[in-house]
C-alpha positions in Angstrom: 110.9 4.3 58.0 112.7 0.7 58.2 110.9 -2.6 58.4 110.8 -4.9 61.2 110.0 -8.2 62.1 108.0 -8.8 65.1 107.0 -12.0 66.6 104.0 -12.4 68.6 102.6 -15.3 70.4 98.9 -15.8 69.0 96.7 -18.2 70.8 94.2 -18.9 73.8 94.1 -21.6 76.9 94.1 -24.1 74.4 97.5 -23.5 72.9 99.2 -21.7 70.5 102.3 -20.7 68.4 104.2 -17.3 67.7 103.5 -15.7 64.2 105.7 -13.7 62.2 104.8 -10.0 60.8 106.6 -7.7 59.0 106.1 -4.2 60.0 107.4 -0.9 58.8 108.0 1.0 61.7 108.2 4.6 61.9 110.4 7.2 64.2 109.3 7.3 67.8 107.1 4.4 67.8 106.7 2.2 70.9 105.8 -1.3 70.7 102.2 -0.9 71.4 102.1 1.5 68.4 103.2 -1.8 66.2 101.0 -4.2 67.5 98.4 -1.6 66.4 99.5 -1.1 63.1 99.6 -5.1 63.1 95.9 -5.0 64.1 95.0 -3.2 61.2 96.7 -4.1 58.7 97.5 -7.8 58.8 95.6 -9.6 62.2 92.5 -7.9 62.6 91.7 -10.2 65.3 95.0 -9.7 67.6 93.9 -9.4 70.8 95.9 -6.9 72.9 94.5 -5.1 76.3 95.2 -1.4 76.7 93.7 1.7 77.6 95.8 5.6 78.4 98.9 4.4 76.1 100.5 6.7 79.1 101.7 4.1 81.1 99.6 5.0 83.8 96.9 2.4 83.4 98.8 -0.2 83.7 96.5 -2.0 81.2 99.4 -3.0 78.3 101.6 -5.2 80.4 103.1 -8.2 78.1 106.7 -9.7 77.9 109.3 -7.8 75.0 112.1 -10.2 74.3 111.5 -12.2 77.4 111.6 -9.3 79.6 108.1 -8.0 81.4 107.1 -4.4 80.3 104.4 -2.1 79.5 104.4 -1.9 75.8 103.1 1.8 75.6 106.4 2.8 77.4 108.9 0.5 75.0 110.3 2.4 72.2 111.2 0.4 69.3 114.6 2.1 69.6 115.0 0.3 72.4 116.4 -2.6 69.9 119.1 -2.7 67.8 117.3 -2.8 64.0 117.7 -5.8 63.2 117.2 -7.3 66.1 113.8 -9.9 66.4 111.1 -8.5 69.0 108.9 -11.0 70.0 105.8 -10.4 72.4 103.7 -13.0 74.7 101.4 -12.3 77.2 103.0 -12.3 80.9 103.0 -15.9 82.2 101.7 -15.9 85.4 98.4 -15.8 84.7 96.1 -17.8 83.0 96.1 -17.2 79.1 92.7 -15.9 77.6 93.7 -14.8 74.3 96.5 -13.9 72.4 98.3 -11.0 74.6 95.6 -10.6 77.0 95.4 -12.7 80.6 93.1 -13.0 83.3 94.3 -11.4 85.7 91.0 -11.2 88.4 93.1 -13.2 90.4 94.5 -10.3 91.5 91.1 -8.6 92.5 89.8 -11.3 94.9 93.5 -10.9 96.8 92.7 -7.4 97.1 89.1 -8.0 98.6 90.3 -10.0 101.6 92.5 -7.5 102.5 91.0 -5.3 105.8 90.7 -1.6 104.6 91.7 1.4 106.8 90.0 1.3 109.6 90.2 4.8 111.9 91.3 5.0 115.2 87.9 5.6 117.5 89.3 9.6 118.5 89.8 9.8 114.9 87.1 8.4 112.7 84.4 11.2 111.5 87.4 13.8 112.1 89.8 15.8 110.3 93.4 14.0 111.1 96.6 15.7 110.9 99.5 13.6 109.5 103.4 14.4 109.6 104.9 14.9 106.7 107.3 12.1 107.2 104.4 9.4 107.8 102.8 11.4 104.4 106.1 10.1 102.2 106.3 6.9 103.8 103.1 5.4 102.8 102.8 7.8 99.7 105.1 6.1 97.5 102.9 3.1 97.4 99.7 5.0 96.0 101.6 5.6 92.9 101.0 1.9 91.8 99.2 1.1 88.1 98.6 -2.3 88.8 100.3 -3.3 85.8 100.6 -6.6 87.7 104.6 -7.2 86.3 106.0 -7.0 89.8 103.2 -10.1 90.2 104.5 -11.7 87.1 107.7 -11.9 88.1 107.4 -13.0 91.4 108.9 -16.8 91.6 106.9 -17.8 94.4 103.7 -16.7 92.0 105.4 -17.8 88.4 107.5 -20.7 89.4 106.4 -22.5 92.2 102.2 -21.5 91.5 101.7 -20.6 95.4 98.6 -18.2 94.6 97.4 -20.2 97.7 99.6 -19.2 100.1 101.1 -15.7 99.0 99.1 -12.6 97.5 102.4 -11.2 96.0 104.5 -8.2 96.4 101.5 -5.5 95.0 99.3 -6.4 97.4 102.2 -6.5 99.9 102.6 -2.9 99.4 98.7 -2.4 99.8 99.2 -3.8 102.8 102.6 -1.9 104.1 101.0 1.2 102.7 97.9 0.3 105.7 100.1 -0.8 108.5 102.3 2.0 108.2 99.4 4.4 108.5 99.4 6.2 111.8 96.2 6.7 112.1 94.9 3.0 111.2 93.7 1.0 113.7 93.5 -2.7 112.6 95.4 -5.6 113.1 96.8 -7.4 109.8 100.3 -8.7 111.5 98.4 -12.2 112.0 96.8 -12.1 108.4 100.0 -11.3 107.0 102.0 -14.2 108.6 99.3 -16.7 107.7 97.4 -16.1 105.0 99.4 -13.7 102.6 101.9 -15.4 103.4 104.6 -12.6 103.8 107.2 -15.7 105.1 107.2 -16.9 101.1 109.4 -14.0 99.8 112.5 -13.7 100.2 114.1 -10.7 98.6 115.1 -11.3 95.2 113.9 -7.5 94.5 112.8 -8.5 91.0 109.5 -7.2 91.7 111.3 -4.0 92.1 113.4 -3.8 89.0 110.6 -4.4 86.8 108.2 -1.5 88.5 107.3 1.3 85.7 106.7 3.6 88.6 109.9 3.1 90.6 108.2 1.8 93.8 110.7 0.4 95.8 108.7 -2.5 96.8 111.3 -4.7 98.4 113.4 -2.2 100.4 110.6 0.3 101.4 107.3 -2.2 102.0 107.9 -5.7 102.1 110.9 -5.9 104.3 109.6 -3.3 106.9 106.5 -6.4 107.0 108.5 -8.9 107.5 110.1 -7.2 110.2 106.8 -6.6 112.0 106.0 -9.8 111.6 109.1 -11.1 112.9 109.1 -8.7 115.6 105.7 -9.9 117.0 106.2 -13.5 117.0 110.1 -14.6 116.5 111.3 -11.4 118.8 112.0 -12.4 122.7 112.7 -9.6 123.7 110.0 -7.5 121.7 107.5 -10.2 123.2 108.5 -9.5 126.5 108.3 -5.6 126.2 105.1 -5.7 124.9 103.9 -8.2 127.7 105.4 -6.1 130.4 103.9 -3.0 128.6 100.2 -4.4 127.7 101.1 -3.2 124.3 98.9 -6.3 122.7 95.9 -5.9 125.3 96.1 -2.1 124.3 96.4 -2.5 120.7 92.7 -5.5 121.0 91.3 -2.7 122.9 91.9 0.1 119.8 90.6 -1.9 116.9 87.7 -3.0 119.1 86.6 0.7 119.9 87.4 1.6 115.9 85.6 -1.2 114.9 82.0 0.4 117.5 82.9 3.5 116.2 83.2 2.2 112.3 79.5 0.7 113.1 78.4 4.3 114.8 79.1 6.0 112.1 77.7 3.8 109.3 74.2 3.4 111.0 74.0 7.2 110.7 74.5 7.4 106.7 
């Protein structure tokens, strides 16, 4: 057992400072396990969100030593020991108290997102998928939302464009819809315009700091900027799909999903 001293910021949207604690810190502890222990022994009112301590939840995101990270996944071995750990809540969104932040932002980007919607010979039916369309899009399903790919996203955290960009988790929501064969809406305009897929450009910080290894930038965000480039900066893809009636065809599918959509919910 060796005592530590950890430094946590304690506050609300008001302000605050970072306080000092001394904690003795057992073998195999993470850091969540010491702001515990802090809890009950010295700041019964430290406010700290969590939930499976399995880093699936995604619930215990915060910043260690400047660097975003779920604290249930941290081991204090991780630092040399007598090295100073301090902890703040992630900084990109708005403070509520102590380590915890109000994060519904994210919630409302996720509601004006257009779910699947099933092509009209497929909806109400049993759809086969390859199993190379199955990978694609099945990487993205293993996301906690543990937000810190949102955090550190400069166009969210530096420059404050919540307005104009939804961030790179909801831009694999929106890859893992697009790339799904048998969906049948149209987000390309949506995703130019108002998520704003123009604002990002590639740092692949969102992707170093994923817990679950999703390889955001590389495997969903550039394949949608590429869509997007290809249907409205592409001459030549313009002209193919004129020639082709590939726009006229793809108006005509999410119309007839769309009837079928409405068919089927009128008989539920």
């Amino acid at each position: 057992m060796a005592e530590r001293t950890i430094r946590i910021w304690r506050g609300d949207e008001n302000g605050g400072e970072f306080v000092d604690y001394q904690v003795e810190v057992d073998e195999g502890m993470v850091v969540l396990d010491v702001i515990h222990k802090i809890q009950a022994k010295d700041a019964n009112d430290l406010a700290v969100r969590w939930n499976c301590k399995a880093g699936k939840c995604g619930s215990c995101s915060m910043e260690i030593n400047g660097r975003p990270k779920l604290s249930c996944m941290t081991r204090m071995n991780e630092y040399e020991p007598d090295e100073l750990i301090t902890v703040q809540p992630v900084k990109t969104f708005p403070i509520i108290k102590d380590l915890v932040t109000d994060v519904s932002w994210n919630y409302e980007q996720n509601k004006r997102i257009k779910p699947l919607l099933p092509k009209a010979d497929a909806a109400g039916k049993d759809f086969i998928m390859m199993q190379e369309d199955v990978d694609r899009v099945q990487e993205f399903r293993k996301c906690i939302e543990c937000y810190l790919c949102q955090n550190v996203c400069h166009v969210l955290r530096d420059q404050d464009k919540k307005g104009e960009f939804v961030g790179p988790r909801f831009m694999i929501r929106l890859a893992g819809l697009e790339m799904h064969p048998v969906d049948a809406a149209d987000r390309i305009p949506q995703i130019r315009d108002e998520f704003g897929s123009g604002m990002c450009n590639i740092t692949r910080c969102c992707t170093d700091v994923c817990p679950e290894s999703i390889g955001l930038t590389d495997n969903a965000i550039i394949p949608i900027k590429e869509r997007v480039v290809d249907r409205y900066y592409d001459p030549v893809a313009w002209i193919i799909r004129k020639m082709s009636g590939a726009d006229e065809k793809r108006e005509a599918e999410e119309k007839a999903a769309d009837a079928k959509q409405a068919e089927l919910q009128k008989t539920v």
